[in-house]
N, C-alpha and C positions, 0 to 999 in steps of 0.2 A: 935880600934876607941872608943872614950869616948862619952856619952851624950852628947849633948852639953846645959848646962844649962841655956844660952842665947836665945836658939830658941823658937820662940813664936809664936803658929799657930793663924791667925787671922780670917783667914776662911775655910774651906775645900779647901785644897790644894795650901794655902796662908801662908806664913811663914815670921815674921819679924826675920831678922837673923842680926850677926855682917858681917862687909862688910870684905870681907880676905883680901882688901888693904889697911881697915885704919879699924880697930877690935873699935875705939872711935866712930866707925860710924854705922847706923843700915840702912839695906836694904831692902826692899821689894822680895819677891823669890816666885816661881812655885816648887812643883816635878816634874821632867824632864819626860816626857810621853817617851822620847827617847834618855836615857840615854848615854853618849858621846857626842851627838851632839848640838852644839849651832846653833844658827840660825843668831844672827847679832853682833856676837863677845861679848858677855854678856858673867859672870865669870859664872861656873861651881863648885858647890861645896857642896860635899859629907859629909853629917852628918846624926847624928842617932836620932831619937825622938822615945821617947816612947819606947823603945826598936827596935823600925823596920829604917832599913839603907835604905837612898835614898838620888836620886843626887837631888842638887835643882838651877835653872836656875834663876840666880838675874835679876829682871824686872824693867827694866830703865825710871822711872818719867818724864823724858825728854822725851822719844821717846813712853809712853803709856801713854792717859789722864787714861786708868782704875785706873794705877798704879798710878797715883800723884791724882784722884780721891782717892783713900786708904791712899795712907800719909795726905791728908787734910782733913782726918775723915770721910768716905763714909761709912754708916751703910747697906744701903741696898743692899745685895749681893746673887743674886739668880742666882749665876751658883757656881754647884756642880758636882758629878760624874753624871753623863749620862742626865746632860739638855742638850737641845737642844736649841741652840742660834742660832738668824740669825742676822747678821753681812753684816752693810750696810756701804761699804767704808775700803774697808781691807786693800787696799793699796799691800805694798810687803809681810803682816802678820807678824809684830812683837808681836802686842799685840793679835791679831788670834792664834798664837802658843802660848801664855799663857793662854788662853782660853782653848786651846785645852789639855793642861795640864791640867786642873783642871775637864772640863769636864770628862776626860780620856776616854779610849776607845770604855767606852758605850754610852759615851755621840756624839753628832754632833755639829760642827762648819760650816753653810750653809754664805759660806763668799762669797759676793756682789762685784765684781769690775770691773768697765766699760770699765779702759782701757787696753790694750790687750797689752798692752809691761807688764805693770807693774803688770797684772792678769799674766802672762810668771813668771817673779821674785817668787811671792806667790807659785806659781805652783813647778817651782826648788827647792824653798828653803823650805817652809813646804810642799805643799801635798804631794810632793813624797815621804816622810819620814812620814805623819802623816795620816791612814786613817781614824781617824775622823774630817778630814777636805773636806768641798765638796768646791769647788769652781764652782762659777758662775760668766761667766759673760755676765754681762749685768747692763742694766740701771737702779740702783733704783728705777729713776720714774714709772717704769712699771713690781711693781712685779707679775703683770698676766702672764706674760712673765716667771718667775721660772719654770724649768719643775723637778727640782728634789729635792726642801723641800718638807718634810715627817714627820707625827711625831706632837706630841704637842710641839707648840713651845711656852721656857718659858720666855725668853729674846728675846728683839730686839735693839740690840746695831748699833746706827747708828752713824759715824764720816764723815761726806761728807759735803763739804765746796760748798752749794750752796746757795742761797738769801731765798731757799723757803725747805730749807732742816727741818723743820719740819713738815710740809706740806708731802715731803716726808717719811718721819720716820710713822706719821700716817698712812700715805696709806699701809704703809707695817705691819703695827701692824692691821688695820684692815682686814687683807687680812690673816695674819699669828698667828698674835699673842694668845693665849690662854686667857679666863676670868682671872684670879688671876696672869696674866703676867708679867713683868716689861718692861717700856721700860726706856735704857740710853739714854739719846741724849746730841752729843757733841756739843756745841754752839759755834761755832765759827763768835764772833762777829763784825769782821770788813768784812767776806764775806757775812753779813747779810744785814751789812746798816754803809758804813764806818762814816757817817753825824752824828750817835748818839752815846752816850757814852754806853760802855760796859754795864753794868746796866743796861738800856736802853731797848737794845736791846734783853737782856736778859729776862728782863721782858715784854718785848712784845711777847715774845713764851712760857711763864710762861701762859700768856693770852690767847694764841693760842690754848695751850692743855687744860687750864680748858674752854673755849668755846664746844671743840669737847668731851666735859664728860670726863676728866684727870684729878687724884688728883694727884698735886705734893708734891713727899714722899722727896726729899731733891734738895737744890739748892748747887752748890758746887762752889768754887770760884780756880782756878786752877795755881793760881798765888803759887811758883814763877815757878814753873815748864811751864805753859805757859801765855804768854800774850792774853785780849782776850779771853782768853776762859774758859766757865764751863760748869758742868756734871747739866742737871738737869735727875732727876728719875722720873718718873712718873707711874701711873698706872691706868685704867677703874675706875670711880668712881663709888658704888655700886649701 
């Protein structure tokens, strides 16, 4: 196996790579924490950096806002080997198991999700294969309710499609979050207020967090990968 001279690490365990079905195209990719297995049919593929061999797991812009977050220029990236994230809205964990990749297996992925068919899927398809992924579930709204986040936690990435899901995100970063933290939060804005325009609505939770002492570190616009929606970053203002 050769170098591969195209491979470009973007962040601790983040790699822009060529895509191996059309090489004129560039991907976004994880090192696979679990090398052979995919998780939701994503390519699989083996190259060398720096001298050390490892498999790397292409992460899909469409189905991860983190990942179309990074193709639309996301600077601020505070998960590395052994943080600890908690993760509000995991869903079936596609974008959980790249996390979990990156954190690796010092790190923890304490993944939030209410419903219990769909907390099942996450549980088959990553935690059984990943143990740094804890699964909870339960309500966002109430993470007093958590009985097994541990740990500084340095991220609070939350993606849950409610009216008041900032609102939420805060309670949880005040409950969990560390001083020098980040929190993501996915904006999803026609679950927010279908009446105002994107923008809008956006910058009404831009407001929300600097009300509750947040400076916001970047606004990201997530087009075209989704409609509707963007990443803002935030964090404790000093």
């Amino acid at each position: 196996m050769t170098e591969d001279k195209q491979l470009v690490r973007l962040f601790d365990g983040v790699f822009l790579t060529p895509d191996p079905r059309n090489q004129n195209k560039k991907i976004i990719a994880t090192v696979n924490l679990t090398p052979g297995r995919a998780i939701y049919g994503e390519a699989l593929m083996v190259q060398r950096f720096e001298g050390e061999r490892m498999e790397l797991r292409s992460w899909d812009p469409f189905r991860s806002k983190l990942s179309a977050s990074i193709l639309n220029r996301l600077k601020s990236f505070e998960f590395s080997k052994g943080t600890r994230c908690l993760y509000l809205g995991a869903s079936t964990g596609t974008t959980v198991s790249h996390i979990s990749d990156i954190v690796g297996s010092a790190g923890k992925v304490f993944a939030v999700e209410v419903a219990p068919r769909v907390a099942r899927e996450l549980m088959e398809n990553v935690v059984k294969y990943r143990k740094n992924v804890v699964p909870i579930v339960e309500d966002a709204k109430h993470p007093e309710k958590y009985g097994s986040v541990y740990g500084e936690i340095k991220t609070v990435y939350c993606d849950i499609a409610q009216p008041d899901q900032t609102e939420i995100a805060l309670r949880n970063c005040n409950e969990f979050l560390q001083s020098q933290g980040l929190l993501y939060l996915v904006v999803k804005a026609s679950s927010i207020d279908a009446l105002k325009s994107k923008n809008e609505v956006i910058s009404d939770q831009v407001e929300i967090l600097r009300k509750k002492g947040y400076e916001l570190l970047e606004r990201i616009d997530l087009e075209p990968f989704d409609r509707n929606h963007a990443m803002l970053v935030a964090k404790k203002s000093a």
